[in-house]
TIMI-2910 file (N, C-alpha, C, CB; in pm, 1 decimal, decimal comma, always signed):
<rs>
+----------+----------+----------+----------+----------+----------+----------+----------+----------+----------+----------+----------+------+
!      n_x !      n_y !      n_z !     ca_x !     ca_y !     ca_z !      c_x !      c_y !      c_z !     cb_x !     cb_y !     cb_z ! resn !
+----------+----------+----------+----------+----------+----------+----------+----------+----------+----------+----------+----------+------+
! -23758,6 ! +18600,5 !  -5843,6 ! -23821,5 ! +18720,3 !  -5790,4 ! -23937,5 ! +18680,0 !  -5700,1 ! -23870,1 ! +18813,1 !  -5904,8 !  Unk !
! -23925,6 ! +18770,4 !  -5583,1 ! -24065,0 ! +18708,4 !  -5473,6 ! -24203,1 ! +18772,5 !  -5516,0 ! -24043,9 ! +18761,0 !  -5286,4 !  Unk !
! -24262,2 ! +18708,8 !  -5518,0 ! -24394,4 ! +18798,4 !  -5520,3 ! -24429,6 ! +18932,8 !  -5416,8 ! -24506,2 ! +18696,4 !  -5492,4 !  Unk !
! -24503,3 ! +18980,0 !  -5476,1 ! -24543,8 ! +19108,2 !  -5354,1 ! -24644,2 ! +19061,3 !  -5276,3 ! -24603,9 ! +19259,4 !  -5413,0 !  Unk !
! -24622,7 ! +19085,7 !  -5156,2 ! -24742,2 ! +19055,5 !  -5022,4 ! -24797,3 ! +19170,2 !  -4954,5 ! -24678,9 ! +18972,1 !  -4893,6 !  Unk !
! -24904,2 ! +19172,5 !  -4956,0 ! -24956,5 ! +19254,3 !  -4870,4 ! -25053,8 ! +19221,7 !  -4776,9 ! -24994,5 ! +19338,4 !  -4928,6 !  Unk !
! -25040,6 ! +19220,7 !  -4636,8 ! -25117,9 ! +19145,6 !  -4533,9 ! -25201,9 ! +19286,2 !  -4473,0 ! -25005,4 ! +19049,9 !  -4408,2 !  Unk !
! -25358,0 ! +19259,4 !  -4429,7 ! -25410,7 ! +19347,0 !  -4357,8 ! -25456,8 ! +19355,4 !  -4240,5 ! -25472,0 ! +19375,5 !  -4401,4 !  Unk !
! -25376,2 ! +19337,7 !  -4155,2 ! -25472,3 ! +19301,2 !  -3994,7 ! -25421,9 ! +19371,6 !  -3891,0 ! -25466,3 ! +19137,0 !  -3930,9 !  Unk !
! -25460,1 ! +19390,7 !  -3782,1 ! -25485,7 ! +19489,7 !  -3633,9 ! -25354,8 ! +19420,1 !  -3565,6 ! -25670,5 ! +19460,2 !  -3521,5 !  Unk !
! -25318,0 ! +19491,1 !  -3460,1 ! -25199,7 ! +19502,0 !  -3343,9 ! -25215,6 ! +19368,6 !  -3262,7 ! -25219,5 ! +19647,1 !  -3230,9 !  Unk !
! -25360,8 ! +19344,6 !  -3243,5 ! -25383,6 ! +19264,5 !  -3124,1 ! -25458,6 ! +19126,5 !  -3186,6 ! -25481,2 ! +19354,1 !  -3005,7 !  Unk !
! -25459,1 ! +19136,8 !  -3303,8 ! -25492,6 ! +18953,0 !  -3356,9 ! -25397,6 ! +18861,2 !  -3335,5 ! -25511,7 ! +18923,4 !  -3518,3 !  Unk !
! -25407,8 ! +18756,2 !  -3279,0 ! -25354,6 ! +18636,0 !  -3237,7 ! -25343,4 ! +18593,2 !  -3397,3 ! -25452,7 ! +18538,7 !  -3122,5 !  Unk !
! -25455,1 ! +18538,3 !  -3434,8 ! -25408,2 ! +18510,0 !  -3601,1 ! -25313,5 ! +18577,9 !  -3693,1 ! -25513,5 ! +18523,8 !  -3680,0 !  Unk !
! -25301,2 ! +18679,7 !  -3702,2 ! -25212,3 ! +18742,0 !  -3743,0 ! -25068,4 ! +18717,4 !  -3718,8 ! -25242,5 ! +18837,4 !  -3714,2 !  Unk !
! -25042,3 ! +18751,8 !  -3572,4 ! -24916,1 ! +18730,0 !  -3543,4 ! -24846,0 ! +18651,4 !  -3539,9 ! -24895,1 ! +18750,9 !  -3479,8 !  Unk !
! -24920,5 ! +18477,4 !  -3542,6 ! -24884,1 ! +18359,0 !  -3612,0 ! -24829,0 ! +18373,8 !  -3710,9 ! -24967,4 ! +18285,1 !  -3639,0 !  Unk !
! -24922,2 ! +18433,0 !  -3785,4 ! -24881,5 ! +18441,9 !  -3939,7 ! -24768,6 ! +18526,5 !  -3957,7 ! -24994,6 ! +18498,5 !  -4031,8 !  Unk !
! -24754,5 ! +18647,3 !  -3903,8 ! -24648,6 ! +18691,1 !  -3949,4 ! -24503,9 ! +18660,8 !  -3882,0 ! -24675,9 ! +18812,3 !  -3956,2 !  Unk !
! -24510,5 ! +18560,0 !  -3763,0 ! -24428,8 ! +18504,8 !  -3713,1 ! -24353,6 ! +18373,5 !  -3824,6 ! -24497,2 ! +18469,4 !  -3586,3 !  Unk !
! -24423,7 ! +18288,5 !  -3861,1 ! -24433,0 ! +18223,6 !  -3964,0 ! -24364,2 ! +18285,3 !  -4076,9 ! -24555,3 ! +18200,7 !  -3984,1 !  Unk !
! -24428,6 ! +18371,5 !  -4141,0 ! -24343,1 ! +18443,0 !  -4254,8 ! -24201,0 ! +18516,5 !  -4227,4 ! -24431,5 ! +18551,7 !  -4311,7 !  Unk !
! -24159,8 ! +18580,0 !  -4145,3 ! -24062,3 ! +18608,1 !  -4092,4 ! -23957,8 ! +18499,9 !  -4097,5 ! -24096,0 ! +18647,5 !  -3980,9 !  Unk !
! -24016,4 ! +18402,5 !  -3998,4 ! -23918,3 ! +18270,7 !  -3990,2 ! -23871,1 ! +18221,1 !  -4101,6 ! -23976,0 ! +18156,8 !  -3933,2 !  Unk !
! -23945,6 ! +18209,2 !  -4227,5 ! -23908,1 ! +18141,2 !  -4357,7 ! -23856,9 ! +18286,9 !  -4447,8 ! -24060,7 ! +18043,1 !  -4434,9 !  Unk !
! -23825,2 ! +18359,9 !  -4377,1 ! -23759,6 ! +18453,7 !  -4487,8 ! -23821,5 ! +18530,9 !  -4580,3 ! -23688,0 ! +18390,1 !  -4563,9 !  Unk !
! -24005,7 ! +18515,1 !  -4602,6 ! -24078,5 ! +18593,0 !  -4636,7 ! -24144,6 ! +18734,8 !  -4633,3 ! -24113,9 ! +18546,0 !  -4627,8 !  Unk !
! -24081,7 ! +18785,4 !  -4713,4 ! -24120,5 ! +18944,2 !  -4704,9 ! -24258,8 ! +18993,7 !  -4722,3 ! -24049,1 ! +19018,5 !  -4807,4 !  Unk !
! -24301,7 ! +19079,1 !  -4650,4 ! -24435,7 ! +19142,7 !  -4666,1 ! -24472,0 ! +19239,4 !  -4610,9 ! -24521,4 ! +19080,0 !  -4642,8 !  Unk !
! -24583,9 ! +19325,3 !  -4648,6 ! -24614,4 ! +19478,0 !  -4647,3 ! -24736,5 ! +19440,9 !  -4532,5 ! -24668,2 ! +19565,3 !  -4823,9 !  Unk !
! -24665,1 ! +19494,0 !  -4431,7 ! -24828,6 ! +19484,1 !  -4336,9 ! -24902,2 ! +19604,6 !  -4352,0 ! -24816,0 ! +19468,5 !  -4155,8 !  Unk !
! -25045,8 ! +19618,3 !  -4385,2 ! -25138,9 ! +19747,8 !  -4338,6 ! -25262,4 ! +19694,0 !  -4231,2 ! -25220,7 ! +19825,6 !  -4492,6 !  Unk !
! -25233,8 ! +19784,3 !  -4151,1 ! -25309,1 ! +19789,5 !  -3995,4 ! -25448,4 ! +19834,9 !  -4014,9 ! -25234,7 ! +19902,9 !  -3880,6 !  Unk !
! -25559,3 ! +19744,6 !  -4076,8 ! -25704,5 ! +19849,0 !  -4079,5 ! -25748,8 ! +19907,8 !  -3993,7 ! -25816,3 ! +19803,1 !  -4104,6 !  Unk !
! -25706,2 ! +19898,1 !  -3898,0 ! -25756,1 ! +20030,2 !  -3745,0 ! -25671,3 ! +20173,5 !  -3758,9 ! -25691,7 ! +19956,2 !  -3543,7 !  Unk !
! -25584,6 ! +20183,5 !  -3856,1 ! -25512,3 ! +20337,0 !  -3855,4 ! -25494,5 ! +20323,2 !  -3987,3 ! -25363,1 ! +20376,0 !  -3762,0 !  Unk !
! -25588,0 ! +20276,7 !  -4056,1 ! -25601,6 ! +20349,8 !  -4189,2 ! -25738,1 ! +20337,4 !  -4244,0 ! -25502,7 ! +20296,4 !  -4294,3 !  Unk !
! -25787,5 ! +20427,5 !  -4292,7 ! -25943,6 ! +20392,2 !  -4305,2 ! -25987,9 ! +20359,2 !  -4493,8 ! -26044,8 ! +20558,5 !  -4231,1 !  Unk !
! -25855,0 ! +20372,3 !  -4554,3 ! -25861,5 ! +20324,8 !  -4705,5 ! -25800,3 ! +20184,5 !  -4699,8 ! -25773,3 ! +20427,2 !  -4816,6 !  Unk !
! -25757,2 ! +20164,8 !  -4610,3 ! -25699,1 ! +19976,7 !  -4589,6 ! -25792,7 ! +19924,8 !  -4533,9 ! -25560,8 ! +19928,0 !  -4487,7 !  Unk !
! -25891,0 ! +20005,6 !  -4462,9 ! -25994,8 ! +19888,9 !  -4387,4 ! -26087,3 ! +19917,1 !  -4484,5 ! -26057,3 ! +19906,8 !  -4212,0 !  Unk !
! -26138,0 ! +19952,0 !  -4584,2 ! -26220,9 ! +20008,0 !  -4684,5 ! -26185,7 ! +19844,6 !  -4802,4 ! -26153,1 ! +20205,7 !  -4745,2 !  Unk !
! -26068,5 ! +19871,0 !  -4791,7 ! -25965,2 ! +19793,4 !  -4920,9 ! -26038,1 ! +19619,3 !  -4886,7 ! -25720,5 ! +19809,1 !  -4875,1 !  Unk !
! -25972,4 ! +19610,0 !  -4747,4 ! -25997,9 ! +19479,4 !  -4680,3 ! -26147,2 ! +19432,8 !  -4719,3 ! -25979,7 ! +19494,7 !  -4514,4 !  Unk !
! -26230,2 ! +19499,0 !  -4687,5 ! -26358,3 ! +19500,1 !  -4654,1 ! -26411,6 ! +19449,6 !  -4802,9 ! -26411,1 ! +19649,5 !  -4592,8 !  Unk !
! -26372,1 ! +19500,2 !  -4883,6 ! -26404,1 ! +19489,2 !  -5032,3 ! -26353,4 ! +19321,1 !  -5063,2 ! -26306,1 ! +19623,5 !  -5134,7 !  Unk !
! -26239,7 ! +19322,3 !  -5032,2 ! -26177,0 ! +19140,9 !  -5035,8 ! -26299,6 ! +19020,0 !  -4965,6 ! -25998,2 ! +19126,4 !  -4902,0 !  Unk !
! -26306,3 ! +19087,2 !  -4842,1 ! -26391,1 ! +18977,5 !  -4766,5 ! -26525,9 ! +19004,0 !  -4761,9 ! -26351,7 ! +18957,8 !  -4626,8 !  Unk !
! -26598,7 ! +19068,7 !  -4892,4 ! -26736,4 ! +19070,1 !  -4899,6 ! -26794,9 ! +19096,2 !  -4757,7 ! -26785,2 ! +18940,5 !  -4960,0 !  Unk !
! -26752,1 ! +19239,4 !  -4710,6 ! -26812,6 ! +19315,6 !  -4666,6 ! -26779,0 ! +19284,2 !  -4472,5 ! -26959,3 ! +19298,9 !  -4742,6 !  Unk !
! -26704,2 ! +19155,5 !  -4479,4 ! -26723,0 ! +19117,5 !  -4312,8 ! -26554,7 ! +19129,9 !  -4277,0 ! -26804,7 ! +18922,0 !  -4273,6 !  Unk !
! -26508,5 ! +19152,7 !  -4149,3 ! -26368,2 ! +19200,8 !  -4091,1 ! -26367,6 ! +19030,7 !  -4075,1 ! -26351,0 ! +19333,0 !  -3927,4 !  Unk !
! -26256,0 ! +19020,2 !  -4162,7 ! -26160,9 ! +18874,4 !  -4140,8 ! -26016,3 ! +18912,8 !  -4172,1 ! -26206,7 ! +18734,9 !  -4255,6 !  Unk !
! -25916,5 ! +18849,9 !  -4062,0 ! -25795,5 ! +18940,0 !  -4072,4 ! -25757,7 ! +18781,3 !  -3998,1 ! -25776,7 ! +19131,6 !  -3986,8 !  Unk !
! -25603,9 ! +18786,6 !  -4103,2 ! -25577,7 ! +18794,1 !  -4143,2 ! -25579,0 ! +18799,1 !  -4304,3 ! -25556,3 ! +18770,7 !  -4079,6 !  Unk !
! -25619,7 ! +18914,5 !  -4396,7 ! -25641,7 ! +18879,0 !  -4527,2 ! -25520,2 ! +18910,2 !  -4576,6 ! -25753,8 ! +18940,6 !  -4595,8 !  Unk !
! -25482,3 ! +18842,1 !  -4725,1 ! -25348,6 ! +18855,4 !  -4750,9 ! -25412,4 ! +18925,4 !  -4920,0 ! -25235,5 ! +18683,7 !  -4733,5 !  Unk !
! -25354,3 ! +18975,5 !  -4991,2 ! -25279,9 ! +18998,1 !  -5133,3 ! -25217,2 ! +18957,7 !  -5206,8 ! -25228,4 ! +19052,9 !  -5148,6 !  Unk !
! -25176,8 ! +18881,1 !  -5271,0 ! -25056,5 ! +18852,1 !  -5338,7 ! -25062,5 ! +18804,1 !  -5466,9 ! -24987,6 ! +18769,3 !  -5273,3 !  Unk !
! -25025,8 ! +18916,7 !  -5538,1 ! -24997,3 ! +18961,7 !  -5635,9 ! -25115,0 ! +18940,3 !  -5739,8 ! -24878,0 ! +18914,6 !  -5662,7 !  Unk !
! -25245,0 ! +19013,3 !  -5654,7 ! -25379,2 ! +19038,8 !  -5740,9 ! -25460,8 ! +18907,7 !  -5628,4 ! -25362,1 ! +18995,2 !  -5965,3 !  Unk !
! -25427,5 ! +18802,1 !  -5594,5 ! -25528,5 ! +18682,2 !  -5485,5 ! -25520,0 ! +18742,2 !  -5431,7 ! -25514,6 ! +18544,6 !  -5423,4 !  Unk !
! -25648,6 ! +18666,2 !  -5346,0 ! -25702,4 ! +18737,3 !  -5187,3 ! -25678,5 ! +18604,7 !  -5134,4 ! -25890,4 ! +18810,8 !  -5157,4 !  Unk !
! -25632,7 ! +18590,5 !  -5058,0 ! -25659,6 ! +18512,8 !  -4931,4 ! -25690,6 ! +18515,6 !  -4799,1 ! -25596,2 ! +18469,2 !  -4916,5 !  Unk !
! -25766,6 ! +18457,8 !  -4761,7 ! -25867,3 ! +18496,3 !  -4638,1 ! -25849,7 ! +18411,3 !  -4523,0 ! -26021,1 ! +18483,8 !  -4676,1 !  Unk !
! -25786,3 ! +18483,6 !  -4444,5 ! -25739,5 ! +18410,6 !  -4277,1 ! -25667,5 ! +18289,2 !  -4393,8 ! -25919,8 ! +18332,8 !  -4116,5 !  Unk !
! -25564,9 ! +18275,3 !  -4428,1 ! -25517,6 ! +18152,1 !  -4464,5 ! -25431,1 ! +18119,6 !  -4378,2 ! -25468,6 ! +18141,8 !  -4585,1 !  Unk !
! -25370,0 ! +17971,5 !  -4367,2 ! -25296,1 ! +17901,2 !  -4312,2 ! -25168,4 ! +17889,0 !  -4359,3 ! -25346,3 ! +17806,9 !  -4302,6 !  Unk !
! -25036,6 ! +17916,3 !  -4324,6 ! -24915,8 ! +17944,8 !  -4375,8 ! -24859,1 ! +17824,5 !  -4512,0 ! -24819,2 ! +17946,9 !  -4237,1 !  Unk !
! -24932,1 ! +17724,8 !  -4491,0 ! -24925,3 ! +17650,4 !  -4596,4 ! -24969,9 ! +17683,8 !  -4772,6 ! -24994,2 ! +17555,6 !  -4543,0 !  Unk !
! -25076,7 ! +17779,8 !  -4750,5 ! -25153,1 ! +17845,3 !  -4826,4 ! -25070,7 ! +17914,8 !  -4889,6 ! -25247,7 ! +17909,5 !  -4773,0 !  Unk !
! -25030,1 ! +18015,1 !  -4787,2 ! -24969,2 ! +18124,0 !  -4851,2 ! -24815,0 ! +18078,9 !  -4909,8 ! -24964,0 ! +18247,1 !  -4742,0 !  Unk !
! -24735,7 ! +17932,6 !  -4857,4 ! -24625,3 ! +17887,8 !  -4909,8 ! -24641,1 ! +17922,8 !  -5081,5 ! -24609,5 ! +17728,2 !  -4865,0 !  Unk !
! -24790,3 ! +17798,3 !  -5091,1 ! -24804,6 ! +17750,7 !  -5197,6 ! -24813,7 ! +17872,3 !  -5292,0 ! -24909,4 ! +17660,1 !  -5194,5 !  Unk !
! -24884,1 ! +17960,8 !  -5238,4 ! -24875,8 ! +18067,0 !  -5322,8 ! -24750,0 ! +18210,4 !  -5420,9 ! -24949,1 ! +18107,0 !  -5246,8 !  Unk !
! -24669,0 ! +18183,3 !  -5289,7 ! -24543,3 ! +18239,6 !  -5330,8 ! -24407,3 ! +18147,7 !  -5376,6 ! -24508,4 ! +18320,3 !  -5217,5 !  Unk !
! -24432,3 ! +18006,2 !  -5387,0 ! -24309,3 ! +17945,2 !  -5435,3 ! -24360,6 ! +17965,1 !  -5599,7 ! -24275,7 ! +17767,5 !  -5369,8 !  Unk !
+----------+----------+----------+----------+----------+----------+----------+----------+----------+----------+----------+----------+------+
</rs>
């Protein structure tokens, strides 16, 4: 069973779209929420990263991970 992912970041982050380029490629599923069109996801986020906008932040399954590097997040879902 995969873990649940939930990623939070904007349309126009370069970091992001790595990342979710990356996850895609390896077959990794995940829930994107956009904190610019939702104001309880950018609320949510904000609470993870002690108060400062860092995006890519991830979820998974209760961790936070903060702008991580796809290696990170491997380790986390195998």
């Amino acid at each position: 069973m995969s873990k649940k992912i939930v990623m939070y970041t904007t349309s126009w982050c370069g970091d992001c779209r790595n990342l979710k380029n990356q996850l895609r490629d390896n077959g990794i599923l995940y829930e994107e929420r956009d904190i610019e069109q939702n104001a309880a996801d950018y609320a949510t986020m904000m609470g993870y990263t002690n108060g400062k906008r860092v995006i890519p932040t991830l979820e998974i399954e209760g961790k936070i991970l903060i702008n991580p590097r796809f290696a990170d997040v491997q380790k986390e879902v195998s």
